[in-house]
N, C-alpha and C positions, 0 to 999 in steps of 0.2 A: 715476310714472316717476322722478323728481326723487329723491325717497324711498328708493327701492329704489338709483340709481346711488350716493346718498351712504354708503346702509350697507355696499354692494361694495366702495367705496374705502378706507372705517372697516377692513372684514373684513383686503382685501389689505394693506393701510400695518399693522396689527396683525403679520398673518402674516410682512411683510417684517423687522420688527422682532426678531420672536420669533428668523426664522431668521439675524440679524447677530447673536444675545446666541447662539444656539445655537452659532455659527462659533467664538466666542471662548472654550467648553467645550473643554479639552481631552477628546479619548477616553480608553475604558480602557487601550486599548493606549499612551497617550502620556503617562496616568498612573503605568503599569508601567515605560515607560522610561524614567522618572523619579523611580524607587524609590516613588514618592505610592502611597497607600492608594486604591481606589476606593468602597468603602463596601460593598460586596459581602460579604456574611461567612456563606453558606448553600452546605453541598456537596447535590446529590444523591445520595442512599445508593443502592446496588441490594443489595436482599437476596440471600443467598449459600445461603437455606436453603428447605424447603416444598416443596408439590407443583411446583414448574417446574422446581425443582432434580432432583428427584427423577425427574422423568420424562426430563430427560436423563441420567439415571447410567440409566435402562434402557435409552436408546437405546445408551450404552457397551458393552452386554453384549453386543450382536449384533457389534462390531467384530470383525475380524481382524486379526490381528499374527500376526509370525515368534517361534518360541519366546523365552519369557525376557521378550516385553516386553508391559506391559500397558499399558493406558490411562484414564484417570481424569477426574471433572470435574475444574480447577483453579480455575475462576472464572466465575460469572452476568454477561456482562458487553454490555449489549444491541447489536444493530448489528456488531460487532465485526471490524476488519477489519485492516490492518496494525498491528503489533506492533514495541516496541522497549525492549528490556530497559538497565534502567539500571548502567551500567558497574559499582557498588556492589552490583546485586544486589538494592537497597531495595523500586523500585519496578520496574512494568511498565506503559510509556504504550499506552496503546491507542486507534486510530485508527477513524472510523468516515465513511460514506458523506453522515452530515448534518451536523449541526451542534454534537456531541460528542466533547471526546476524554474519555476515562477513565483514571484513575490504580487501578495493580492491587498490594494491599501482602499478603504471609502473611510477617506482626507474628510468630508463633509458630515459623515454618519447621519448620510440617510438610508444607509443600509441597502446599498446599490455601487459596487465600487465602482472606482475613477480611475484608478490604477492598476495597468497589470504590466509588469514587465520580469525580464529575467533574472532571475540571483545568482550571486557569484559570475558573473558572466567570463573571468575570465578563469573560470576553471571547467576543467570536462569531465563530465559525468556521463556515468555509464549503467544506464536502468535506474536514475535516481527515484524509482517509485515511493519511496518512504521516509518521508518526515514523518518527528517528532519532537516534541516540548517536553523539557520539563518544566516544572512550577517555577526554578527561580531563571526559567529565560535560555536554558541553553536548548539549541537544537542541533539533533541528532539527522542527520540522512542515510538509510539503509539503501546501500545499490547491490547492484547484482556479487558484490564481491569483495566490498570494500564499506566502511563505514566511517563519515565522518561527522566531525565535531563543530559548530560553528556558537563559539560564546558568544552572549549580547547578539544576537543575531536580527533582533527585532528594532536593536540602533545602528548596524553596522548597516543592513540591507540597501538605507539609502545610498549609498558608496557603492562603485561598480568592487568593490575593494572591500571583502571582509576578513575577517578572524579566521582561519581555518587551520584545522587538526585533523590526522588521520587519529579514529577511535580504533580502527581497525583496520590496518594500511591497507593495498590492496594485494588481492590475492591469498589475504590469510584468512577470512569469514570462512570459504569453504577451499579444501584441494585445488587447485586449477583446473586438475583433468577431470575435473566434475564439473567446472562450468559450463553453461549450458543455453540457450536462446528461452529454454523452455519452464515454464516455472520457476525466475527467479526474480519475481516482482516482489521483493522485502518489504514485510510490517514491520516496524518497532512500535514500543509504548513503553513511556513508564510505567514501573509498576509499587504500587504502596508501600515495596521494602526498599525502591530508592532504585530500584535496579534496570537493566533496559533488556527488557524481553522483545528478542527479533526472532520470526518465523523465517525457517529455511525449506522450500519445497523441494520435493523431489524430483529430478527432471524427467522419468519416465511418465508412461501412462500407469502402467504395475512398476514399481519398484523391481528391480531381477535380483534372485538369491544370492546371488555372486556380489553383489555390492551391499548387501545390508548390515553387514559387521560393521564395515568403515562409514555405512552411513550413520549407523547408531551411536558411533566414537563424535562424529562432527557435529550431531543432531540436524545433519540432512533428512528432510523428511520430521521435522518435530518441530521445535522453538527451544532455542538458548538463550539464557539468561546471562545475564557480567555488570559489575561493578561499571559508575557509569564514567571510571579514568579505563575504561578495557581492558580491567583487572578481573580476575575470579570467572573466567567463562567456565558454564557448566551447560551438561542439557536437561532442560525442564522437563518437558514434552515428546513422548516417541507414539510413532504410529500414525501421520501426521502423510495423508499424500501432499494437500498442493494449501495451504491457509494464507489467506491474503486478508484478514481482519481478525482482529483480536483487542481485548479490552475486560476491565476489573471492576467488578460488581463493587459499586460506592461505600456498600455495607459491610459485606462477606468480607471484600479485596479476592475472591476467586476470579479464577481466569476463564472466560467465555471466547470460544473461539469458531469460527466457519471454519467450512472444510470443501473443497472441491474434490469430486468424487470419480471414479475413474470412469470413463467412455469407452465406448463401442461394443458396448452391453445391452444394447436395444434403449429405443423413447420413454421406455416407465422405470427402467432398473439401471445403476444404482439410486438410492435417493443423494442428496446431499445433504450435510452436518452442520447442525448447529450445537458445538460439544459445552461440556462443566467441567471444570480440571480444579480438585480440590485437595491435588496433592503432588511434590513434585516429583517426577518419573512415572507418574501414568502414561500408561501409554490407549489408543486411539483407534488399532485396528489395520493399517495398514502395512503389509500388505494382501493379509488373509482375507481380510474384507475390503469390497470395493464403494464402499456405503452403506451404514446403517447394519445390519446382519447380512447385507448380499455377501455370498463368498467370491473373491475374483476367481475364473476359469486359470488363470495362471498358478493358484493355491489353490485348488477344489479339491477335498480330501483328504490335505494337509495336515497335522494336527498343528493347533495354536498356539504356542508355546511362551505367548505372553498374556496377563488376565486383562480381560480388555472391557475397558469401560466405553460404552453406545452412548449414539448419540441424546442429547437431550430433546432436540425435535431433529426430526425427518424431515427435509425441504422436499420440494416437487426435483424431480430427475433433471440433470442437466440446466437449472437456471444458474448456475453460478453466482453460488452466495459468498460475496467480495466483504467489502470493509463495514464494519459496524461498532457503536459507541452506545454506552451509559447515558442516557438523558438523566441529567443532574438540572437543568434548569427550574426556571420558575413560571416562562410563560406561559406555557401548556398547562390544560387541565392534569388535576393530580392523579389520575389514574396514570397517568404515566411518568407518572417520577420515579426512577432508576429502571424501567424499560428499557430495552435496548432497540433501537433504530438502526435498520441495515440492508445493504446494497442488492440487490440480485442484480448482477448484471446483465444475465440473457446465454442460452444456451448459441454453439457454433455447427451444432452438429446433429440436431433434434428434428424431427421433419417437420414438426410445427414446433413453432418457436414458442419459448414461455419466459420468464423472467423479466429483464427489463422496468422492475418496479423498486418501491421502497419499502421495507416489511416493516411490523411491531413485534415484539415479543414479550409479551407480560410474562413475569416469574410471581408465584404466590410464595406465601411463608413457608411451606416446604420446600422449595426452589422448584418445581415444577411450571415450566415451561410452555406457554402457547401463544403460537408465530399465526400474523394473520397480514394482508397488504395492506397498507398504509397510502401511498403514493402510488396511482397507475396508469398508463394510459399511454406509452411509448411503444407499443406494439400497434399497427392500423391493424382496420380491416382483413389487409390483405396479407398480412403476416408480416409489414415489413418492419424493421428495429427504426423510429424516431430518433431515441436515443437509450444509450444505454451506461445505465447509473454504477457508481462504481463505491464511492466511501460516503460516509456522513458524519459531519461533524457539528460543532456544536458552538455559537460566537456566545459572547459575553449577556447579552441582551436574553439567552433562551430560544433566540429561534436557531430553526440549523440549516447544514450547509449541505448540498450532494452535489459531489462530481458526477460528473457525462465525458468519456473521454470518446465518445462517438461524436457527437454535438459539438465537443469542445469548449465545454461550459460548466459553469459551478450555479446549481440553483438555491433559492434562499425558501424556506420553509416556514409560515410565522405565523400564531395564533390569535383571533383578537374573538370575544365574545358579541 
């Protein structure tokens, strides 16, 4: 007995020691914010060629488009889910559900990349879903809980070794004891006042009474805006279940945003949102309503106690309508200049499937709104998901870009007359 307690104390006095020499390692991230080298110097390739490749350029053939425009692989790129092209046009970060982001390069601009491999590789990320740029090159990554800063990032990517800053260390985006597996796939964007508007979902299916005070203090459940040194957080947006795209009318500068709607409300109800936010503290509806006017069964009868502005369109029930952008290009016919282009990515839970496409949304001079498919054709037959589209974005040239983090692919969208 004697024996055994003295070797438990040797072990523990060992292990304490280990973890006071371990405290006084700086991390990678606090080696990067201090220009230091981390010793990291291995990217992950993803090949760009071969039968995987190959079998999605066949699922391309079954799409549909409007005349004039086709569609193309662009890039093998696994996971793949919000998208943020670099002000320069170099590169394309790409954002995904685990614990990857990827850097996306076509070195040749033939508008088919060559390069895909990982950024920042010697740092860990945790739900990196959200890149963003802004105009003069910094980008921003929205994770489940943390937000970082990565200057010049469209020069440093070459380097397994970049720039990096916590914007918003970890664990202060939201509470801890709110983090959650569920709904914390983060948008950010700039927005026209300079500032970086990130979507915080909420992790339930209803929000519960008992946490909505503190969620409306964090703007869990909404979008918060901050100064883009991570100064001046405030919350924009309330009423907000689960929004995974968002983006600013080129003219207005209002905020258009998706909304995922709550389930297990049956295959036709709720709808899902496509919202106009033309002022800041609207709120959205949630948790009184589960889409659209549906009221949720968990508020039925409720009274409402915030004024609450509907959606601008009604999607179909359960497509989950994901990331979407402002066509500002030149390529496309002009009917759709400042349109918005955006994802449904496909219902999980609907007995026949629907979504899995690419919408349009024309706005007229009143801002009145009508969404119609654009891109489609990832549903067979037989009900099953090909792939399922997630963000769209927009390169240099005017044509655009859609994630598949089904497929594992970024497609290229391009108009010729």
């Amino acid at each position: 007995m004697t024996k055994l307690f003295l070797m438990t104390a040797v072990g523990a006095l060992m292990a304490s020691s280990a973890l006071a020499q371990s405290a006084n390692v700086p991390s990678n991230l606090e080696k990067l914010s201090g220009f230091k080298t981390t010793g990291v110097t291995d990217f992950t390739f993803i090949e760009q060629s071969g039968d995987y490749a190959d079998g999605i350029k066949k699922t391309l053939e079954r799409i549909t488009l409007p005349d004039g425009f086709k569609i193309e692989l662009y890039a093998v790129v696994p996971d793949a889910r919000h998208m943020a092209v670099g002000p320069q046009g170099i590169v394309t970060i790409v954002g995904t559900r685990k614990d990857k982001v990827w850097s996306v390069t076509d070195r040749n601009k033939d508008r088919v990349a060559d390069e895909v491999k990982d950024f920042a590789p010697s740092l860990t990320f945790s739900i990196p879903n959200g890149p963003c740029f802004s105009k003069d090159g910094f980008l921003y990554i929205a994770e489940q809980n943390r937000v970082l800063l990565f200057p010049a990032a469209e020069f440093f990517y070459e380097s397994p070794d970049v720039a990096a800053f916590n914007l918003v260390a970890q664990g202060e985006l939201i509470p801890t004891e709110h983090e959650s597996f569920n709904h914390t796939a983060r948008v950010c964007k700039l927005g026209p006042d300079g500032k970086i508007y990130i979507s915080l979902g909420q992790p339930f299916n209803v929000a519960p009474a008992e946490h909505l005070e503190e969620y409306s203090k964090w703007g869990i459940g909404g979008m918060i805006r901050m100064n883009t040194d991570g100064t001046g957080r405030e919350v924009y947006t309330y009423g907000i279940r689960n929004s995974v795209g968002h983006d600013f009318h080129p003219e207005t500068g209002d905020l258009w945003f998706t909304d995922n709607q709550v389930d297990g409300m049956g295959d036709d109800i709720p709808p899902g949102e496509l919202n106009h936010q033309t002022a800041m503290g609207q709120h959205f509806g949630h948790p009184w309503y589960g889409g659209g006017d549906t009221r949720t069964n968990e508020y039925a009868g409720q009274e409402v106690t915030a004024d609450v502005i509907m959606p601008s369109v009604n999607t179909i029930a359960h497509a989950a309508d994901l990331g979407m952008m402002f066509y500002t290009g030149n390529q496309f016919p002009a009917e759709y200049k400042n349109a918005i282009f955006s994802a449904q990515h496909g219902s999980w839970n609907r007995t026949t499937p629907v979504g899995a496409r690419v919408m349009v949304t024309m706005i007229d001079d009143e801002g009145n709104a009508t969404m119609k498919p654009f891109a489609e054709g990832w549903i067979d037959e037989n009900g099953e998901y090909l792939g399922r589209p997630v963000d769209v974005a927009q390169l240099r040239d005017g044509s655009i870009l859609v994630s598949d983090d089904l497929a594992g692919a970024i497609y290229r969208i391009s108009y010729s007359k």
